[in-house]
N, C-alpha and C positions, 0 to 999 in steps of 0.2 A: 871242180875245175874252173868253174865261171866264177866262183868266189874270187880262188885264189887268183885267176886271170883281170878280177876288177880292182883287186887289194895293190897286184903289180901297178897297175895303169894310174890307179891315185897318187902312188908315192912314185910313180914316174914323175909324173904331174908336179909331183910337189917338189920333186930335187931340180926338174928341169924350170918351176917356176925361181926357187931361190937360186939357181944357176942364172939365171936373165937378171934377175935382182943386184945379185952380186954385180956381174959383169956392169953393170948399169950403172951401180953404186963406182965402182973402180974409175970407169970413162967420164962420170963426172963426181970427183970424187972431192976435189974443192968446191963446186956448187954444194954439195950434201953438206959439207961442214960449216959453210956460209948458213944454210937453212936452220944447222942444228943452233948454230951462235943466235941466229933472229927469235926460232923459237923458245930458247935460255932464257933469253932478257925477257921477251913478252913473260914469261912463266914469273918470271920474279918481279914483274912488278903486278 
């Protein structure tokens, strides 16, 4: 029972953390694509 009750609690954990993530990504969601464009160019050159 405490397996299965800690196995629950992780992937709670872990859908409620990419739930925040998401949401986050969404609200600022032209900041993030500004970020991914700066990181691009640094990568290429």
């Amino acid at each position: 029972m405490s397996k299965s009750s800690s196995r629950g609690l992780k992937l709670t954990t872990v859908i409620f953390a990419v739930f925040v993530m998401a949401v986050s990504a969404v609200l600022s969601n032209t900041s993030v694509a500004d970020d991914m464009d700066v990181k691009t160019a640094q990568s290429e050159q």
